[in-house]
Backbone as ProteinMPNN parsed JSONL, in Angstrom:
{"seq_chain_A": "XXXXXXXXXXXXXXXXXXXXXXXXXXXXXXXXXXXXXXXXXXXXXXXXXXXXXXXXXXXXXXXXXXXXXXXXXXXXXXXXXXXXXXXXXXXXXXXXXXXXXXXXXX", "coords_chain_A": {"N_chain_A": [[-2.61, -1.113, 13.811], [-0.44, -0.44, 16.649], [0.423, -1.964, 19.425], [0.824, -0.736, 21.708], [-0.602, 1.291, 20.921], [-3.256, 0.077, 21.323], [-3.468, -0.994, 23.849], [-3.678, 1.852, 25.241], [-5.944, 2.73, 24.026], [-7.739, 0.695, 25.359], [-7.51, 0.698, 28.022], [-8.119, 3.706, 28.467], [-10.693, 3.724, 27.721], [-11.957, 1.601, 29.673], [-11.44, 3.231, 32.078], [-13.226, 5.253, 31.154], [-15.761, 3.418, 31.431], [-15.155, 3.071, 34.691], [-15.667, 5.31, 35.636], [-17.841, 6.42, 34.307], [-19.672, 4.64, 35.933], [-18.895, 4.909, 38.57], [-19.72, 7.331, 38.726], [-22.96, 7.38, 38.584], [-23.498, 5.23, 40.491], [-22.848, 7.126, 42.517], [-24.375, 9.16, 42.142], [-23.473, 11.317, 40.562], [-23.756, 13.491, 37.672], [-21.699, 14.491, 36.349], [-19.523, 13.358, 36.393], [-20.323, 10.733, 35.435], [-20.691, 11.693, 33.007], [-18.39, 12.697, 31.959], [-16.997, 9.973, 31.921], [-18.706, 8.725, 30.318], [-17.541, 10.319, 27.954], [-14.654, 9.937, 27.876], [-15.176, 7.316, 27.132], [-16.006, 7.524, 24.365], [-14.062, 9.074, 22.956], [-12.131, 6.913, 23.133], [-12.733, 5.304, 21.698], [-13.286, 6.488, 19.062], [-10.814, 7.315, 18.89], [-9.436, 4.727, 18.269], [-10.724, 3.907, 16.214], [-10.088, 5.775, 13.953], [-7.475, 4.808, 14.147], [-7.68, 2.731, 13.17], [-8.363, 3.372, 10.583], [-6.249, 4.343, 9.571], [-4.358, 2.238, 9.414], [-5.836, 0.602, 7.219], [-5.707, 2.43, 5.247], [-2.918, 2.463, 5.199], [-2.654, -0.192, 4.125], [-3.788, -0.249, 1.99], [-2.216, 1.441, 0.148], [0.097, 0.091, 0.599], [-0.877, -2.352, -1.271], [-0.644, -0.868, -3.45], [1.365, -0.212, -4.26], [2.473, -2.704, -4.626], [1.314, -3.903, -6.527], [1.957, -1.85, -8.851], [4.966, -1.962, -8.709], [5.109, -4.76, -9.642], [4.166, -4.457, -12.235], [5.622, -2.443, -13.311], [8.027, -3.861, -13.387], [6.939, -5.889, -15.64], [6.715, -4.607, -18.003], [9.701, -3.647, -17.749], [10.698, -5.772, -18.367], [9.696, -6.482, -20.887], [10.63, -4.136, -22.486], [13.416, -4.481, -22.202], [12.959, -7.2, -23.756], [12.317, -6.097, -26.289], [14.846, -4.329, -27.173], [16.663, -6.499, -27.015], [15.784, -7.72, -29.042], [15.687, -5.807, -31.253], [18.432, -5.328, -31.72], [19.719, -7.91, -31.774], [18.154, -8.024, -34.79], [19.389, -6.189, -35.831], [22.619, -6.897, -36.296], [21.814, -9.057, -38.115], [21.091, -7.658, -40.12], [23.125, -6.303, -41.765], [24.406, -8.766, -42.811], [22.38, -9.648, -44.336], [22.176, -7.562, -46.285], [24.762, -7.561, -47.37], [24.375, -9.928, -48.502], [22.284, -9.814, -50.309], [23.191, -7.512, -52.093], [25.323, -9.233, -53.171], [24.36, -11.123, -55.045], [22.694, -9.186, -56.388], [24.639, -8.269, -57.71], [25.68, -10.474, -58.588], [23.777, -11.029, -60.863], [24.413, -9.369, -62.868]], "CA_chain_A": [[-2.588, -0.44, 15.085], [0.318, -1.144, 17.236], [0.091, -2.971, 20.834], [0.368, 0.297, 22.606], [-1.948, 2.121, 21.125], [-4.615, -0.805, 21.399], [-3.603, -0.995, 25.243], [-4.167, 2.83, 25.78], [-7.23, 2.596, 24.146], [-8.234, -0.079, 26.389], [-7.334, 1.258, 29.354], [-9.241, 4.7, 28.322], [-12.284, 3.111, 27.597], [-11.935, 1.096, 31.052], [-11.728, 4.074, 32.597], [-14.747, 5.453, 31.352], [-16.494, 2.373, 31.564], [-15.164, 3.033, 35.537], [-16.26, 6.664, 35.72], [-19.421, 6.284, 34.611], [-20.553, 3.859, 36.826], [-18.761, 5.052, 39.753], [-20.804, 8.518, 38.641], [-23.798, 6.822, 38.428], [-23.467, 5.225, 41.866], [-22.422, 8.244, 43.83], [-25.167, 10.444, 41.55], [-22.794, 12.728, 40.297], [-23.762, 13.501, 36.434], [-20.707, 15.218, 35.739], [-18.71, 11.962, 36.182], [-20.961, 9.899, 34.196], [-20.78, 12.382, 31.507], [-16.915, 12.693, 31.813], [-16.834, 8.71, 31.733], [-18.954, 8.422, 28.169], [-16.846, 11.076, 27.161], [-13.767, 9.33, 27.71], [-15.341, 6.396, 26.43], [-16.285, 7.816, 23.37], [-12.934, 9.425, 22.9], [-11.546, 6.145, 22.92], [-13.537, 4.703, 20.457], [-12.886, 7.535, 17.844], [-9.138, 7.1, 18.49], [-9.003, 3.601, 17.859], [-11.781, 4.181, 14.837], [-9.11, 6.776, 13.559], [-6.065, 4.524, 14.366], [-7.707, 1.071, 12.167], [-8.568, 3.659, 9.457], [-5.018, 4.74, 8.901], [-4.606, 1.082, 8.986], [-6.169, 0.175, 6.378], [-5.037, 3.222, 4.61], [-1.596, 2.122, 4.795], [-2.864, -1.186, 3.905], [-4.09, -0.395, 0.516], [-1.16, 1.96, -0.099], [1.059, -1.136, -0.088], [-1.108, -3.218, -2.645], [-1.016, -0.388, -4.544], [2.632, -0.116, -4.723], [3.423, -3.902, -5.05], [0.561, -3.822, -8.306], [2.869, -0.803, -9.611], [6.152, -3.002, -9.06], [4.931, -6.098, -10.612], [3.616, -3.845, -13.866], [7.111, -2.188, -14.063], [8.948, -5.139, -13.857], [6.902, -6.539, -16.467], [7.055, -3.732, -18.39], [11.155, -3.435, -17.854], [11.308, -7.528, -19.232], [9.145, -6.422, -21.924], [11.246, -3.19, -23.039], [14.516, -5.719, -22.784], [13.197, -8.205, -24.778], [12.672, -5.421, -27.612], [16.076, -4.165, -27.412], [17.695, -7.829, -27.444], [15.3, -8.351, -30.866], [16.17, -4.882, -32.123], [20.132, -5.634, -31.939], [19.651, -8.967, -33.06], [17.891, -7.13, -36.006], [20.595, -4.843, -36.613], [23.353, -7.92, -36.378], [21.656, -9.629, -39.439], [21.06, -6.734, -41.047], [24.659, -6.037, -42.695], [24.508, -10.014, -43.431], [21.526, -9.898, -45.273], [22.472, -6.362, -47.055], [25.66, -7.921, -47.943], [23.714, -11.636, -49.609], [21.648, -9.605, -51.165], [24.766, -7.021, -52.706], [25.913, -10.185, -54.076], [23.236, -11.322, -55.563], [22.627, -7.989, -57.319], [26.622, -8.477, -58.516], [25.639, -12.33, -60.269], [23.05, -11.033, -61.632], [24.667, -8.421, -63.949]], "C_chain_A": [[-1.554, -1.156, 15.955], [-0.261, -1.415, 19.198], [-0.369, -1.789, 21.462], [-0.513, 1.065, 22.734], [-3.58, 1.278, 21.459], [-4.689, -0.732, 23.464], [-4.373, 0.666, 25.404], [-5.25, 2.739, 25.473], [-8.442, 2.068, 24.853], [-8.785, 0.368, 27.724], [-8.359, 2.876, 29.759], [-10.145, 4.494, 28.492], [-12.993, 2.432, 28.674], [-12.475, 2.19, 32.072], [-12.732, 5.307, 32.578], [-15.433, 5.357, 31.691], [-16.246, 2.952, 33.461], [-15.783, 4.474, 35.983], [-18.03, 6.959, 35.995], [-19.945, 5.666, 35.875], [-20.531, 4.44, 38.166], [-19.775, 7.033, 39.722], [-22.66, 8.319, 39.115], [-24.214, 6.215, 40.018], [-23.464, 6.315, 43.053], [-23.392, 9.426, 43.181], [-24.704, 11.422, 41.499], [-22.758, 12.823, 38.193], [-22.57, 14.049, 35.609], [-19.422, 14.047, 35.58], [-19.187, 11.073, 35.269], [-20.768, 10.722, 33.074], [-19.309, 12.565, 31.044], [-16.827, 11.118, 31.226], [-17.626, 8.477, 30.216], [-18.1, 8.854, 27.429], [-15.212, 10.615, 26.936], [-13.793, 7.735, 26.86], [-15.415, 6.137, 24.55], [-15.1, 8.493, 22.545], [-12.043, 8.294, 22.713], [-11.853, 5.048, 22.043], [-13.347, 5.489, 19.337], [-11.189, 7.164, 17.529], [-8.936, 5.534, 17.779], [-9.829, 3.268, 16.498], [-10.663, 4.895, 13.705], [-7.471, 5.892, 13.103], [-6.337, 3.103, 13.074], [-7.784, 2.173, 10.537], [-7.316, 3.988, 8.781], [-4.323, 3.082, 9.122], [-4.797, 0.71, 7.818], [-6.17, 1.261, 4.976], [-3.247, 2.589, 3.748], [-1.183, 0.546, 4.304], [-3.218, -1.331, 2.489], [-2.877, 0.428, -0.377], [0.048, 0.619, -0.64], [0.537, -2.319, -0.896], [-0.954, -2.727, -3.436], [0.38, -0.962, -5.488], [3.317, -1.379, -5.12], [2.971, -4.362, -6.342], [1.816, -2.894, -9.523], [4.176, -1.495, -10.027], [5.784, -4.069, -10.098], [4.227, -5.343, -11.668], [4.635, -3.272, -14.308], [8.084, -3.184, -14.116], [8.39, -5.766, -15.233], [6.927, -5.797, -17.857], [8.835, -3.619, -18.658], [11.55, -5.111, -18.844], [10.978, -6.895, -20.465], [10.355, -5.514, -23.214], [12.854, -4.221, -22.968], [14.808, -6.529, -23.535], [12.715, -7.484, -26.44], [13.745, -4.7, -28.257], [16.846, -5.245, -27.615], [16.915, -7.823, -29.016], [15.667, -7.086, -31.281], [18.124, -5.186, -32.285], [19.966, -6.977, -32.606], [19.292, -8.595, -34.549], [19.221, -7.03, -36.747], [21.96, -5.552, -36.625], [23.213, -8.408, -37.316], [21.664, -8.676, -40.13], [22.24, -6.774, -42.069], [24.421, -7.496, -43.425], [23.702, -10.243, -44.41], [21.543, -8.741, -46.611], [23.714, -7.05, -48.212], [25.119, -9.39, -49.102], [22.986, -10.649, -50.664], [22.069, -8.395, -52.246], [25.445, -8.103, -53.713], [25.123, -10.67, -54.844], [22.675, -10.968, -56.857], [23.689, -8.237, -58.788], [26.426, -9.418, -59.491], [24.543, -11.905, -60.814], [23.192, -9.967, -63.128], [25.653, -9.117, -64.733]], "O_chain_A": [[-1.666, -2.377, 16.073], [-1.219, -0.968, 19.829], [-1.546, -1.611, 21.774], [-1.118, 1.519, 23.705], [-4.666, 1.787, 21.737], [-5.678, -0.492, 24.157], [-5.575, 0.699, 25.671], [-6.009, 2.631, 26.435], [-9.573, 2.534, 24.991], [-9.888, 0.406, 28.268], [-9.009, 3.142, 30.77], [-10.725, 4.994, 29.456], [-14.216, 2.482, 28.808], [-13.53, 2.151, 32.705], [-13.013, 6.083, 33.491], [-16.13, 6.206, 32.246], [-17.342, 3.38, 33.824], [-16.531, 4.392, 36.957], [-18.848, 7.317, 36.843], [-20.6, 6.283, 36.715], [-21.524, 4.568, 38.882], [-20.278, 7.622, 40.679], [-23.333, 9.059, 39.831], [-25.148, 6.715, 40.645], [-23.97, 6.272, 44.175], [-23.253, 10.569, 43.616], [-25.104, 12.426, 42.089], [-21.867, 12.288, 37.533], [-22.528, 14.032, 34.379], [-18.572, 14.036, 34.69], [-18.481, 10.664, 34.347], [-20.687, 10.093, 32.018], [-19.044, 12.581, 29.842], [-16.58, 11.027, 30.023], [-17.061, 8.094, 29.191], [-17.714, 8.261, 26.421], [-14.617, 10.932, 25.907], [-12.893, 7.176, 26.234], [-15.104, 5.21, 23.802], [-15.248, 8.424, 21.325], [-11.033, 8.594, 22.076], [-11.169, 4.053, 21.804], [-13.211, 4.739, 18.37], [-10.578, 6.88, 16.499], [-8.251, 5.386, 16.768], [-9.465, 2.324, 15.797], [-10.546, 4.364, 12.601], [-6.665, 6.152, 12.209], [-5.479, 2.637, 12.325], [-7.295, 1.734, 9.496], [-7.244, 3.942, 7.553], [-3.231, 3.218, 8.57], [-3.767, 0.418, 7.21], [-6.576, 0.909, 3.868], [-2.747, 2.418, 2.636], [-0.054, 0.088, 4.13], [-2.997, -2.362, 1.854], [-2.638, 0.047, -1.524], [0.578, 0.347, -1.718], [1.313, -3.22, -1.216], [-0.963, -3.354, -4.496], [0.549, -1.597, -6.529], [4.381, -1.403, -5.74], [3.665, -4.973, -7.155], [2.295, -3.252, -10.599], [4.539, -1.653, -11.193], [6.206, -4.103, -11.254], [3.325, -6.102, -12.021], [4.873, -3.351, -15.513], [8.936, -3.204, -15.004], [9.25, -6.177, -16.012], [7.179, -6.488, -18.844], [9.203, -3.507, -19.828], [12.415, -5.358, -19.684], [11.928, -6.699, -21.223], [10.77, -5.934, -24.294], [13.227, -4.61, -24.074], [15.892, -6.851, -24.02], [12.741, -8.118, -27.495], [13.779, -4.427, -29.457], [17.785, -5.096, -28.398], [17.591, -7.927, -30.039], [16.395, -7.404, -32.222], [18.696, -5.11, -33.372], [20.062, -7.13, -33.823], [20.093, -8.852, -35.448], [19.798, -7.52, -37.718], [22.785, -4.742, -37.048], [24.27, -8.521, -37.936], [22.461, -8.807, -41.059], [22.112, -7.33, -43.16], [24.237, -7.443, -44.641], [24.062, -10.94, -45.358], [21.037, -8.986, -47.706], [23.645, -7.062, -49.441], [25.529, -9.637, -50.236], [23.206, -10.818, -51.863], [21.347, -8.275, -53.235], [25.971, -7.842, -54.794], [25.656, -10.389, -55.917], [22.333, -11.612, -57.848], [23.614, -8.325, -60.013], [26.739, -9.418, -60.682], [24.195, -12.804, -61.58], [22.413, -9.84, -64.073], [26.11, -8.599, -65.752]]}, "name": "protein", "num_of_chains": 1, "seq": "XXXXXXXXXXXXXXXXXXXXXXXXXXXXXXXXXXXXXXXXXXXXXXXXXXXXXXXXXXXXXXXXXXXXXXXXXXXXXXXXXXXXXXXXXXXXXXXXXXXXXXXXXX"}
């Protein structure tokens, strides 16, 4: 939740908090009932505002789990292409020893 919206919320909820009472004092129910209602309004928003919070809070563990499994994943698939070319480097060498081989033995 950023600063501002924590202030407005504040300040809403203040002004509830001031509503009411001053309703309450001057026995006017329609002020007190305005003043919860602002109060309560400012409690939802800021209920609303931590939940996308913590929304966008699990969003980015997700995505840094995802990174660190394709990276290890991308090493992985690298280090089976360096051993498949290495492979295929001996290969001919060992085709060829064992060509000769064949040759002294006839």
């Amino acid at each position: 939740m950023s600063i501002n919206g924590k202030i407005e919320h504040t300040v809403q909820r203040m002004k509830g908090h001031a509503e009411e009472g001053a309703g309450k004092a001057l026995g006017d129910d329609d002020l007190v009932a305005h003043g919860k209602a602002d109060q309560i309004a400012a409690h939802a928003k800021q209920a609303a505002s931590q939940a996308g919070d913590a929304a966008r809070h699990v969003g980015q563990r997700f995505t840094k789990r995802a990174m660190r499994r394709l990276g290890r994943l991308h090493e992985r698939l690298h280090e089976a292409a360096d051993e498949a070319a290495r492979e295929a480097r001996e290969m001919p060498k060992a085709q060829g020893t064992q060509a000769r081989q064949d040759a002294d033995k006839r």
